[in-house]
N, CA and C atoms as a LAMMPS dump frame, in Angstrom:
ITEM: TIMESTEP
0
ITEM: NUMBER OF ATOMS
588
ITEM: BOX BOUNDS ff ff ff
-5.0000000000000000e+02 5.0000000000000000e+02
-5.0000000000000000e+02 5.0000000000000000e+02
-5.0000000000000000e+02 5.0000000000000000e+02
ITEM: ATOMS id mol type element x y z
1 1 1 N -21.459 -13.51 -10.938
2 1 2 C -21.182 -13.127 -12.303
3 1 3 C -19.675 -12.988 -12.461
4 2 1 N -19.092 -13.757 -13.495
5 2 2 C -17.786 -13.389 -13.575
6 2 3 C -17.427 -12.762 -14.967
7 3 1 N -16.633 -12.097 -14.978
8 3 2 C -15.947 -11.392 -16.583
9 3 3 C -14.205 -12.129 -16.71
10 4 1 N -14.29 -12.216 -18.082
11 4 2 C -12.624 -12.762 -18.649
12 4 3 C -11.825 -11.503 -18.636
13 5 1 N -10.618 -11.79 -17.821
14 5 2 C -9.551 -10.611 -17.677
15 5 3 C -8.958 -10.896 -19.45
16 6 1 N -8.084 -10.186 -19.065
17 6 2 C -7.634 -9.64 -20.29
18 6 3 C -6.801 -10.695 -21.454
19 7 1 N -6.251 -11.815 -21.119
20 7 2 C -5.666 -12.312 -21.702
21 7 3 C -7.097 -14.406 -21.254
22 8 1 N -7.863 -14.07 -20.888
23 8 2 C -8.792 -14.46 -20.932
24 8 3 C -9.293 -15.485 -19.55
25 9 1 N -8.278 -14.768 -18.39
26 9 2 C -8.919 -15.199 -17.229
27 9 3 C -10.056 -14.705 -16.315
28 10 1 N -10.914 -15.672 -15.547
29 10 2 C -12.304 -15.321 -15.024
30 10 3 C -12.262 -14.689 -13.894
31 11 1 N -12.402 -13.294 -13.932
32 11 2 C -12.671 -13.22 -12.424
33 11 3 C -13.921 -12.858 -12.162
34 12 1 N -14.229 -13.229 -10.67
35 12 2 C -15.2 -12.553 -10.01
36 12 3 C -15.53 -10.88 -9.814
37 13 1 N -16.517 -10.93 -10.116
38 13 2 C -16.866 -9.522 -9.529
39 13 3 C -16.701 -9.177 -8.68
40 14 1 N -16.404 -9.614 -7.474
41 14 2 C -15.948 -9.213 -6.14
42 14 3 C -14.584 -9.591 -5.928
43 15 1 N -14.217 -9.631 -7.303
44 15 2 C -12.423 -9.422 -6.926
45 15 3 C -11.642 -10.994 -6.978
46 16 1 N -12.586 -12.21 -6.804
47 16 2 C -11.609 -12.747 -6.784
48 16 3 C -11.993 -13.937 -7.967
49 17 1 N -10.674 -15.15 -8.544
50 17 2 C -11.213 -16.115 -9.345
51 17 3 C -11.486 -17.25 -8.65
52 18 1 N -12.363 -17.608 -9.433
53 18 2 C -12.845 -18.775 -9.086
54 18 3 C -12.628 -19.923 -9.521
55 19 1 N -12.747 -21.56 -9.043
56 19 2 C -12.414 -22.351 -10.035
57 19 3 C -13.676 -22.933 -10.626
58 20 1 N -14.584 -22.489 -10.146
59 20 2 C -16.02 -22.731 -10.556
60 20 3 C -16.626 -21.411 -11.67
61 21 1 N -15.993 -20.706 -11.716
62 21 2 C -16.444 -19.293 -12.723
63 21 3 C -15.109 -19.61 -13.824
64 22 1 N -13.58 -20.381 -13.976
65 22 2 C -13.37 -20.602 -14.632
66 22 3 C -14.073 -21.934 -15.778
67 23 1 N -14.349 -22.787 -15.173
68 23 2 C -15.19 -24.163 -15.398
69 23 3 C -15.862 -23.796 -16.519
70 24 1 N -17.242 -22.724 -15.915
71 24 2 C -18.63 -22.295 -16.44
72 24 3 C -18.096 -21.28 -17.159
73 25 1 N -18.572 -21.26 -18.553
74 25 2 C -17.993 -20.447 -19.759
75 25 3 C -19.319 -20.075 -20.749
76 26 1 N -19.948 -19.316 -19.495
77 26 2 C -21.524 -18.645 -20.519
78 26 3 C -21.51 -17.352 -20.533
79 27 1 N -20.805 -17.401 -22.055
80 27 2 C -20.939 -15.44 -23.131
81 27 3 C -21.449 -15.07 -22.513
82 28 1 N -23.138 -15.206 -21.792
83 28 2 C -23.67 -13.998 -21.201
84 28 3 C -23.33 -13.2 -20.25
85 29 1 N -22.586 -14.154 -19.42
86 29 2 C -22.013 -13.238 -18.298
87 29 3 C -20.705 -12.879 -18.335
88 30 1 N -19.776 -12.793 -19.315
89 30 2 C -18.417 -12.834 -19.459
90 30 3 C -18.433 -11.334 -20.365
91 31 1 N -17.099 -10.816 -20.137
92 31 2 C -16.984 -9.885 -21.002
93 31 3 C -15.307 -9.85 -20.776
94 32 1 N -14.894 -9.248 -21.96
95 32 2 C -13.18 -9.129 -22.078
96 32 3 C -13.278 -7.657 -21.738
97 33 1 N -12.357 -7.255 -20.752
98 33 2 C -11.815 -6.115 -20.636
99 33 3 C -11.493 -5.34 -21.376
100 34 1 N -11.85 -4.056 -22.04
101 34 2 C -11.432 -3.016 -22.833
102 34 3 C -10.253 -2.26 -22.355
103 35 1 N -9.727 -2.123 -23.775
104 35 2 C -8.101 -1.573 -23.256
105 35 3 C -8.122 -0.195 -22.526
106 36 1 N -9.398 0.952 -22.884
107 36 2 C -9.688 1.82 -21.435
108 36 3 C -10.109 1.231 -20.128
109 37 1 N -10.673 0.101 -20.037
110 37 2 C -10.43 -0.192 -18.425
111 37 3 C -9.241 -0.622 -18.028
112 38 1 N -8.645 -1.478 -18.794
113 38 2 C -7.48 -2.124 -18.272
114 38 3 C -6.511 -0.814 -17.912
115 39 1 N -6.521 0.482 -18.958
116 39 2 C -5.661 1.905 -18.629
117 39 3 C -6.112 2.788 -17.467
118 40 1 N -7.35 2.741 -16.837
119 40 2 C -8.2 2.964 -15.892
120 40 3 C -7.514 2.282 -14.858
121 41 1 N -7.703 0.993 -14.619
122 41 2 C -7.173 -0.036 -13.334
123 41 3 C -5.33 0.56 -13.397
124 42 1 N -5.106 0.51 -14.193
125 42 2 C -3.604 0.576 -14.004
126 42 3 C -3.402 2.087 -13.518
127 43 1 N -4.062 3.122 -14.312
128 43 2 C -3.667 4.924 -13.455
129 43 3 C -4.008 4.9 -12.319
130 44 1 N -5.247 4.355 -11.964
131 44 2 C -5.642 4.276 -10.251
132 44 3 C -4.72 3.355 -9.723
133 45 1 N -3.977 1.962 -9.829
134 45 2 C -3.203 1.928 -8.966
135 45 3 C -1.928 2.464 -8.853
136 46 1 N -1.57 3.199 -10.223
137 46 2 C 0.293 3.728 -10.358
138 46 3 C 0.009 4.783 -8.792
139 47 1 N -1.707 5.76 -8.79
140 47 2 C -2.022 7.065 -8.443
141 47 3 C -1.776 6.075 -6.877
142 48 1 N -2.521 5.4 -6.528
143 48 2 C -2.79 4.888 -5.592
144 48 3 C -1.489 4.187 -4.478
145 49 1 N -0.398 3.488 -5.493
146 49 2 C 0.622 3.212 -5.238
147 49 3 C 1.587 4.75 -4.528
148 50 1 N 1.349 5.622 -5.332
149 50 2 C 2.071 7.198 -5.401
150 50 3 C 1.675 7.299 -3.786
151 51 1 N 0.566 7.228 -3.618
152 51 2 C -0.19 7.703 -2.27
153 51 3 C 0.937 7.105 -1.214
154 52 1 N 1.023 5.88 -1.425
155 52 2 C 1.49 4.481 -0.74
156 52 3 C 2.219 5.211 -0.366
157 53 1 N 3.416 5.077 -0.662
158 53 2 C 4.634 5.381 -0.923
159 53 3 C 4.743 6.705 -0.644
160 54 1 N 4.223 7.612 -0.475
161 54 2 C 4.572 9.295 0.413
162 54 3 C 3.973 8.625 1.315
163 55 1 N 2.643 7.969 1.613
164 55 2 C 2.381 7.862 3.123
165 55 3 C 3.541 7.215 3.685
166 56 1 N 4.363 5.811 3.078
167 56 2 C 5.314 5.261 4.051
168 56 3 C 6.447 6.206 4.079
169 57 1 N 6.854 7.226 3.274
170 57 2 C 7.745 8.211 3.108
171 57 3 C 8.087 9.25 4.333
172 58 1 N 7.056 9.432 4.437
173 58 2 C 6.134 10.678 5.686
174 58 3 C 7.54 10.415 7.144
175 59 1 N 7.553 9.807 7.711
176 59 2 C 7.792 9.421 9.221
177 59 3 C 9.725 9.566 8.589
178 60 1 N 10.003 8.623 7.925
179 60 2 C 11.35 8.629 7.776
180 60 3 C 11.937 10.256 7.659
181 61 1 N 11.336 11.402 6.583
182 61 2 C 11.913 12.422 6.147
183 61 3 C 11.542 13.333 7.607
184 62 1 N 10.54 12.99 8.134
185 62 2 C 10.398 14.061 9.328
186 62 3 C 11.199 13.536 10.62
187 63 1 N 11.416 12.371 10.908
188 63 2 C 12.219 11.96 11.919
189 63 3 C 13.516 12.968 12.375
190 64 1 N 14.429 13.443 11.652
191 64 2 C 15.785 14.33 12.035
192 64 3 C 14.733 15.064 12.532
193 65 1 N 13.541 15.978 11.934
194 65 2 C 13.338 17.299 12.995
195 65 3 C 11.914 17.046 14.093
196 66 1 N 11.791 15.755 14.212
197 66 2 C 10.915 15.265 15.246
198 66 3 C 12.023 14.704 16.729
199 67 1 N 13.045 13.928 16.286
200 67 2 C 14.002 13.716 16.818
201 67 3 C 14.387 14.892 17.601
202 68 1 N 14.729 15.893 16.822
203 68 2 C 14.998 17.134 18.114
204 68 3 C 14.115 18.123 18.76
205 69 1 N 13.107 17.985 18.481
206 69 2 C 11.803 18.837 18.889
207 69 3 C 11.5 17.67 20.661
208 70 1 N 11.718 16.33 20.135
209 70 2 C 11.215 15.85 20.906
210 70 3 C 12.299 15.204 22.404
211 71 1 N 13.549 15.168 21.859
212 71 2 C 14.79 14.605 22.415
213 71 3 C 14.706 13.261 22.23
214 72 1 N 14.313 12.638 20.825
215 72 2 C 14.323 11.408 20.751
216 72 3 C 16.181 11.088 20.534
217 73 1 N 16.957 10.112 20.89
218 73 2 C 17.767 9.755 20.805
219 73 3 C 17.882 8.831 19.592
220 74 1 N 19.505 8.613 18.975
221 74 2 C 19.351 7.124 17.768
222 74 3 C 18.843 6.053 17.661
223 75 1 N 18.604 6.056 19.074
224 75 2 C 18.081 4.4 19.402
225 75 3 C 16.871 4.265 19.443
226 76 1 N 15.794 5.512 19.981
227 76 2 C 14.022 6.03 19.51
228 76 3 C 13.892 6.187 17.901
229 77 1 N 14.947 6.881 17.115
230 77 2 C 14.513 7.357 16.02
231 77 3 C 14.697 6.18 15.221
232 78 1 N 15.652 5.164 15.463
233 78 2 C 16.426 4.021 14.498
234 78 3 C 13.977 2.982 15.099
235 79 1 N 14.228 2.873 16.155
236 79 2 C 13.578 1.952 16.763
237 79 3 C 11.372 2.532 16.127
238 80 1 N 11.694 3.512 16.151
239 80 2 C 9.878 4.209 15.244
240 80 3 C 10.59 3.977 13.785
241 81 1 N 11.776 4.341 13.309
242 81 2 C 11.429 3.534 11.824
243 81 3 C 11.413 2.356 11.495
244 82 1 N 12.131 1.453 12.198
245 82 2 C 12.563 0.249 11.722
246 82 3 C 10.878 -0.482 11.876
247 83 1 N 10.227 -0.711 13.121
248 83 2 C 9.125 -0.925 13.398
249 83 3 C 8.099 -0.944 12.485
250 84 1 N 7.954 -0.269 11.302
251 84 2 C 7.359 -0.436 10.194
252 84 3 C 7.434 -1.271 9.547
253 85 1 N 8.605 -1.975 9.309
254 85 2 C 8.835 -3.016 8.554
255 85 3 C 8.283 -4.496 9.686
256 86 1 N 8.856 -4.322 10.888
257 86 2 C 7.856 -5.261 11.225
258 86 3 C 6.307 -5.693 10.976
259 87 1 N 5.198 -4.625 11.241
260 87 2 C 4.301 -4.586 10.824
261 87 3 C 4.017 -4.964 9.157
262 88 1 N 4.674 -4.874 8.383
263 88 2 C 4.669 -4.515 6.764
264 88 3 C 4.82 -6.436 6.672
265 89 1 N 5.668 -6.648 7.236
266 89 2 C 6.23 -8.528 7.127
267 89 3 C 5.563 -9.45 7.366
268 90 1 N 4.731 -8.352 8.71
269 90 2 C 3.915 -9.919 9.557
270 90 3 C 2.785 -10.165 8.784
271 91 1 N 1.716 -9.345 7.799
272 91 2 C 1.287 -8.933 7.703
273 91 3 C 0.821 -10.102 6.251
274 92 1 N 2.504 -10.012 5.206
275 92 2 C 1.998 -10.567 4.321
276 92 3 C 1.031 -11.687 3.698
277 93 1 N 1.311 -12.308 4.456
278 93 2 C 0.628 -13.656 4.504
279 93 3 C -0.767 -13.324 4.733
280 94 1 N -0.952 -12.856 6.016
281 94 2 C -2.663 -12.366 5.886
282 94 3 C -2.995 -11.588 5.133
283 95 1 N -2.118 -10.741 4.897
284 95 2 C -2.938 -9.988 3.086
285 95 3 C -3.567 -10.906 1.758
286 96 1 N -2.68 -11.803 1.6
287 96 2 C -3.478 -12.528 0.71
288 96 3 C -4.483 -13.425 0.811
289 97 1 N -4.353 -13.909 2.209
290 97 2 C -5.595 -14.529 2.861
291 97 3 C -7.023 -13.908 2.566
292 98 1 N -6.747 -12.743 3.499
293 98 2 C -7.881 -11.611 3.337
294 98 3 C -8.508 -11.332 2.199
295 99 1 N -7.616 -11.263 1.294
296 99 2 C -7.975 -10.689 0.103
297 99 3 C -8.422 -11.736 -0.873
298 100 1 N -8.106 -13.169 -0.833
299 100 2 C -9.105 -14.149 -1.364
300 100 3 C -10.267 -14.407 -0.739
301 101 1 N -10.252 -14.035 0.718
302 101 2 C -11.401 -14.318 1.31
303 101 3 C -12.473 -13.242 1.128
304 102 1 N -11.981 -12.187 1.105
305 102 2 C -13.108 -10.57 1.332
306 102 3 C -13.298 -10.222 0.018
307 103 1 N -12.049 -10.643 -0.89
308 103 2 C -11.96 -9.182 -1.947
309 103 3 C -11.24 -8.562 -1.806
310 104 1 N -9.876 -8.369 -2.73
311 104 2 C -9.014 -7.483 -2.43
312 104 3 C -9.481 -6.119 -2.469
313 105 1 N -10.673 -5.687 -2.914
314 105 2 C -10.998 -4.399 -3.032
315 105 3 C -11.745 -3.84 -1.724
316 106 1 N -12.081 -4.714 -1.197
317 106 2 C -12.128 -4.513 0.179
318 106 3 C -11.206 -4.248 1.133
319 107 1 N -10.359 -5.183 1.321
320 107 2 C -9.208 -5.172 2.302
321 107 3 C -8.271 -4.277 1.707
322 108 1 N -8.199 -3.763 0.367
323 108 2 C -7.102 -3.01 -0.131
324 108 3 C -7.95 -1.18 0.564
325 109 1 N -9.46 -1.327 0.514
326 109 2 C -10.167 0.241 0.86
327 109 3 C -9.786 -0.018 2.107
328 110 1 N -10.282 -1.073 3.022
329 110 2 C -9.892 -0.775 4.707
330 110 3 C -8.545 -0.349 5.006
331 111 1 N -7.395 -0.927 4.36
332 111 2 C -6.188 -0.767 4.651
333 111 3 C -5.715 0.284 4.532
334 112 1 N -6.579 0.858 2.863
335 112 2 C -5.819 2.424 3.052
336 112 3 C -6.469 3.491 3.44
337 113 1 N -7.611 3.075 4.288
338 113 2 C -8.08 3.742 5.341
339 113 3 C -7.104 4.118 6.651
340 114 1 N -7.075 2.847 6.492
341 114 2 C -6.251 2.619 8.034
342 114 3 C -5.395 3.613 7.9
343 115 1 N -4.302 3.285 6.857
344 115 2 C -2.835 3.821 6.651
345 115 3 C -2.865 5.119 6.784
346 116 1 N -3.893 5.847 5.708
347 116 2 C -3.864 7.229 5.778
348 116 3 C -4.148 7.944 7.138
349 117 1 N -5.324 7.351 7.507
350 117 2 C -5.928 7.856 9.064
351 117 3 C -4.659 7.719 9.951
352 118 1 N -3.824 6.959 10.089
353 118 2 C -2.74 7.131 10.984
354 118 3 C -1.726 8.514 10.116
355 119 1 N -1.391 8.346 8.829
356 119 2 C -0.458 9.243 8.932
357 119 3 C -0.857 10.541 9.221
358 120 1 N -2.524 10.999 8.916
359 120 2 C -3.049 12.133 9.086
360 120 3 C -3.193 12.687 10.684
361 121 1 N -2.956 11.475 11.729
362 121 2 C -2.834 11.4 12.897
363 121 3 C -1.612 11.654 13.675
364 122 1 N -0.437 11.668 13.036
365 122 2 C 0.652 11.478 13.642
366 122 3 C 1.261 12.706 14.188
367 123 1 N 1.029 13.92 13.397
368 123 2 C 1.435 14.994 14.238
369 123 3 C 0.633 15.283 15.779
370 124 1 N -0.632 15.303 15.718
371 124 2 C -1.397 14.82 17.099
372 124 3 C -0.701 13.672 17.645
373 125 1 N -0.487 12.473 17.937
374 125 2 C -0.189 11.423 18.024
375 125 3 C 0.94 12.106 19.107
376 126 1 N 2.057 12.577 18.816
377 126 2 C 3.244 13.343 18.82
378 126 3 C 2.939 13.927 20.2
379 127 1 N 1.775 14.334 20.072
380 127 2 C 1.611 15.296 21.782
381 127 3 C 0.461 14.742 22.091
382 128 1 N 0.08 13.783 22.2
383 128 2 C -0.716 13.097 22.881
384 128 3 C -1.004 13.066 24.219
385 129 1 N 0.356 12.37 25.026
386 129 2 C 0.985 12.1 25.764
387 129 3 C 1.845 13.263 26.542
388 130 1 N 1.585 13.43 27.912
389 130 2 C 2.687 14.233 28.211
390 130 3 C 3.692 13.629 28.713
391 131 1 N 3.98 11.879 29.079
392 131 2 C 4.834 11.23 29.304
393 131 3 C 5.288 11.057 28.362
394 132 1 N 7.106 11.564 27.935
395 132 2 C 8.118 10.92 27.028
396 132 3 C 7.645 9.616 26.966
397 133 1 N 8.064 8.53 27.635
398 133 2 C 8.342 6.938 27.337
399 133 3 C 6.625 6.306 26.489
400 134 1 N 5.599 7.113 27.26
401 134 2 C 4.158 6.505 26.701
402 134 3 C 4.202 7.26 25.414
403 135 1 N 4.653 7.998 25.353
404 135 2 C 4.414 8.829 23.923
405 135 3 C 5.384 7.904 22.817
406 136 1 N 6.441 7.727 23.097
407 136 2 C 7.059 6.861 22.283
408 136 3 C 6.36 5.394 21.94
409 137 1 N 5.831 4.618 23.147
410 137 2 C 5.27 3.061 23.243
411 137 3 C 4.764 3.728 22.041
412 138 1 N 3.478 4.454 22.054
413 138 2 C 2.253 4.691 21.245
414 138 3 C 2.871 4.985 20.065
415 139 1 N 3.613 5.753 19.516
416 139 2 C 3.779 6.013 18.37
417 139 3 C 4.558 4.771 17.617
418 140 1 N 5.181 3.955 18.411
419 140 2 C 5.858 2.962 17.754
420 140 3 C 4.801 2.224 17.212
421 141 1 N 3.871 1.834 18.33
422 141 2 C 2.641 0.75 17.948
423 141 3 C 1.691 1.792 16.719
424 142 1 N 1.434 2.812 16.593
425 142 2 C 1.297 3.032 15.398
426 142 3 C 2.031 3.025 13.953
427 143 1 N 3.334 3.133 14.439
428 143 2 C 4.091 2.74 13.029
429 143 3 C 4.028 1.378 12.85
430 144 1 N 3.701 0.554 13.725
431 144 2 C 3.598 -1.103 13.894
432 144 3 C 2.325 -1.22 12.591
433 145 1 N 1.294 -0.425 13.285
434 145 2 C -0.408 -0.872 12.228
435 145 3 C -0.084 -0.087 11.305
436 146 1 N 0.841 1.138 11.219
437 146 2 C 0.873 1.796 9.798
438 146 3 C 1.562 0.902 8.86
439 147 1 N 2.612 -0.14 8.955
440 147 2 C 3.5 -1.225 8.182
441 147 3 C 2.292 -2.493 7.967
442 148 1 N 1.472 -2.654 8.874
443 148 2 C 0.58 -3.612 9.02
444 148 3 C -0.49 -3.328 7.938
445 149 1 N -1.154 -1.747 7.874
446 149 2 C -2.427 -1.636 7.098
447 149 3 C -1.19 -2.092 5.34
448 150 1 N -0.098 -1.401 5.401
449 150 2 C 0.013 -1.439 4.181
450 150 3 C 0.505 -2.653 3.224
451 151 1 N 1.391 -3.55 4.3
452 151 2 C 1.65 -4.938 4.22
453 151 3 C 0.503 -5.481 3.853
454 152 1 N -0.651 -5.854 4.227
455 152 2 C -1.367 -6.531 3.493
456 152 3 C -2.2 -6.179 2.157
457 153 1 N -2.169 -5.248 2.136
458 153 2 C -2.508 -4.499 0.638
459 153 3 C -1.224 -5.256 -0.526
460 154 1 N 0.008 -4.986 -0.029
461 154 2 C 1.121 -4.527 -0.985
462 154 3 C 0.742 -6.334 -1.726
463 155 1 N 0.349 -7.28 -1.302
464 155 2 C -0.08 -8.844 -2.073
465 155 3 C -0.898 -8.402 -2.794
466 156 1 N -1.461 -7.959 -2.534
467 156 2 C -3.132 -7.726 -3.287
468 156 3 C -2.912 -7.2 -4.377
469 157 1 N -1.876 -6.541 -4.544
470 157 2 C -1.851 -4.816 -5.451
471 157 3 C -0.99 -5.988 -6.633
472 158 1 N -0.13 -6.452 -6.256
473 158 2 C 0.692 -7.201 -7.287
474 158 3 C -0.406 -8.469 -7.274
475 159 1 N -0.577 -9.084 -6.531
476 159 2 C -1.982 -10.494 -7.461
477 159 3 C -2.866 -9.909 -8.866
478 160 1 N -3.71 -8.506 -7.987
479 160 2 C -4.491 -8.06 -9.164
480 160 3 C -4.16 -7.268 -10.397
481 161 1 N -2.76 -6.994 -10.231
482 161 2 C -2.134 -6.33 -11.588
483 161 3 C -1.781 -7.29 -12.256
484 162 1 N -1.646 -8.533 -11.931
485 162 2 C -1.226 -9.565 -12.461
486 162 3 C -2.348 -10.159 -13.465
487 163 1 N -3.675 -9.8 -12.6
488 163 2 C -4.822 -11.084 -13.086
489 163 3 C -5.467 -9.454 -13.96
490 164 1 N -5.471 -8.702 -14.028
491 164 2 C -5.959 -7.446 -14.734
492 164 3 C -5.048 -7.267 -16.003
493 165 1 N -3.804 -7.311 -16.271
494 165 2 C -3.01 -7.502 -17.697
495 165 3 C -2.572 -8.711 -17.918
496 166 1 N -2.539 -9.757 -17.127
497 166 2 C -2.38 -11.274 -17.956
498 166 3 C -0.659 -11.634 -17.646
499 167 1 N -0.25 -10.351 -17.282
500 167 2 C 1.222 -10.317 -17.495
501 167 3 C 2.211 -10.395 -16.38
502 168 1 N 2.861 -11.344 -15.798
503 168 2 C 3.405 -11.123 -14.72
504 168 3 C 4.575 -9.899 -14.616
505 169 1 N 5.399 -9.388 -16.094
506 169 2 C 6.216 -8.305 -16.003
507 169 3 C 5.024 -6.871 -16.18
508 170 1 N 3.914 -7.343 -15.791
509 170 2 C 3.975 -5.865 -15.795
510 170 3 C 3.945 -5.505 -14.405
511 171 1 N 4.089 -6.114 -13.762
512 171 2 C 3.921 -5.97 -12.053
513 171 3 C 5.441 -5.101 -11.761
514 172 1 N 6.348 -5.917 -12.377
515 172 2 C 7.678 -5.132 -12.529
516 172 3 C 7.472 -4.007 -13.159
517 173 1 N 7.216 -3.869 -14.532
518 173 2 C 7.151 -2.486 -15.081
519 173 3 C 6.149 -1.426 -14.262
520 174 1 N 5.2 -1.887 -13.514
521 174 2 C 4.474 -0.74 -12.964
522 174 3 C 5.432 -0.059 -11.96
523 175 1 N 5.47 -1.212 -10.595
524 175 2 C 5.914 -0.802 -10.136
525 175 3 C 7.752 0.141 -10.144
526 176 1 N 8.865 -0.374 -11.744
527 176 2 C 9.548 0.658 -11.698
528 176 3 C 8.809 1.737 -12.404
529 177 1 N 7.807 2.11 -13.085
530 177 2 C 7.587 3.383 -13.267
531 177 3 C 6.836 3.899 -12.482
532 178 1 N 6.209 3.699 -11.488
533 178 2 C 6.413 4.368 -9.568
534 178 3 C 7.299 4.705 -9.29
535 179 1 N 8.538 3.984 -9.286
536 179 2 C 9.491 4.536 -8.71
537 179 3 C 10.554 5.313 -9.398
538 180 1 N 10.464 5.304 -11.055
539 180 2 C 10.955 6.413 -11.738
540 180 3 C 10.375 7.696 -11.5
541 181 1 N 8.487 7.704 -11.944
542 181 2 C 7.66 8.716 -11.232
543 181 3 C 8.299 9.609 -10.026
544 182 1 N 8.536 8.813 -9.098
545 182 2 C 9.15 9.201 -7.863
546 182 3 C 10.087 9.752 -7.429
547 183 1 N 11.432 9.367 -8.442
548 183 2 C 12.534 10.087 -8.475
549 183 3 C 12.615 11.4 -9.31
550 184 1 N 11.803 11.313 -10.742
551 184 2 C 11.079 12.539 -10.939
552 184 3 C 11.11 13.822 -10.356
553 185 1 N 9.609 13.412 -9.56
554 185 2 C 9.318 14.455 -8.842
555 185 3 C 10.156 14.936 -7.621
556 186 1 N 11.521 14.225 -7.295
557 186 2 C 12.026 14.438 -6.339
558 186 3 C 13.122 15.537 -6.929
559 187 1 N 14.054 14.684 -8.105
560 187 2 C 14.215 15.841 -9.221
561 187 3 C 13.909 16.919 -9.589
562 188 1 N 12.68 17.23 -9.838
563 188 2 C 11.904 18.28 -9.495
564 188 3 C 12.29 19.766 -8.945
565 189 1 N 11.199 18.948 -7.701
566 189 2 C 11.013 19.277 -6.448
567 189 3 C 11.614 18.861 -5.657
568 190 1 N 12.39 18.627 -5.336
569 190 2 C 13.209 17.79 -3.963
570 190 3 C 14.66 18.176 -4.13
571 191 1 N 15.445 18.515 -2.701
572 191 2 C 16.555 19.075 -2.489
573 191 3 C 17.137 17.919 -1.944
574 192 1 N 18.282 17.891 -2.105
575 192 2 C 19.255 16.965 -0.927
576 192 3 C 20.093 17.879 -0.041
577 193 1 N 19.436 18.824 0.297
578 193 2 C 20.223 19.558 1.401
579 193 3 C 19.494 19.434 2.752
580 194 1 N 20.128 19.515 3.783
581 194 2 C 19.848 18.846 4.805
582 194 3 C 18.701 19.704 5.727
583 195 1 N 17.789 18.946 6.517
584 195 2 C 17.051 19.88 6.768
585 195 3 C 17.235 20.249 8.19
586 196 1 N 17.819 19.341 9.275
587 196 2 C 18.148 19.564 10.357
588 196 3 C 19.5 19.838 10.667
């Protein structure tokens, strides 16, 4: 069964289009998106994005006082952040794979399974190990799958905002009002005084 997105493309119910559900054009199974779903899809991903984005946040702001709790040196602390972005890169390409193949709503729930379950892990993670050097391997290779779960989402999230408003700027406009959102609340709530 497919429904017409908003500016009158077909997608699948399981997330993805088809060129055989664009073709076949029977009213019965089609429906145009109402401007409360389309405001629905978009708060769950601004909310969802928000998530994103403190989870990848998490590791960078605690590093100065993990760094000295733990005697990580510049070259441990530079080497667990940077490592994220590896994971986040390699990643892209199979995100969109995945996500034409599964359903992005699939691979977008596993991923931020993944993501969260590691960051909710990481203070454990931390003392895992009573060997320094294994404790480091491990936590790197988790910041590796934490860049990894979210890298392949981050295709998905911009394909389907795309095929959900019709609009390729709104992919831009969402995502800067995330990151206005963000500075916001940092505004707020958030100091620039140092914590270590």
């Amino acid at each position: 069964m497919a429904a017409a997105g908003a500016e009158g493309l077909l997608i699948d119910v399981a997330g993805a289009r088809s060129a055989s559900a664009v073709k076949e054009h029977d009213q019965g199974n089609q429906r145009y998106w109402k401007r409360t779903e389309k405001r629905q899809w978009v708060l769950a991903y601004f909310i969802g994005n928000a998530i994103l984005y403190a989870s990848r946040a998490a590791m960078p702001v605690c590093v100065p006082a993990i760094a000295k709790e733990f005697s990580w040196d510049k070259t441990v602390s530079g080497s667990v952040l940077s490592v994220f972005f590896w994971g986040y890169a390699s990643t892209q390409v199979l995100g969109g794979y995945l996500s034409d193949r599964f359903g992005g709503e699939v691979i977008s729930m596993v991923a931020a399974v993944g993501w969260s379950t590691i960051t909710l892990l990481y203070p454990q993670l931390l003392y895992l190990f009573s060997s320094h050097d294994t404790c480091i391997r491990f936590v790197i290779l988790c910041r590796i799958l934490h860049g990894a779960c979210q890298g392949v989402v981050g295709v998905y999230l911009a394909g389907h905002i795309l095929e959900l408003t019709g609009s390729w700027a709104a992919v831009f406009h969402l995502t800067a009002a995330i990151n206005t959102f963000g500075l916001l609340v940092f505004l707020v709530y958030g100091s620039a005084e140092r914590i270590v």
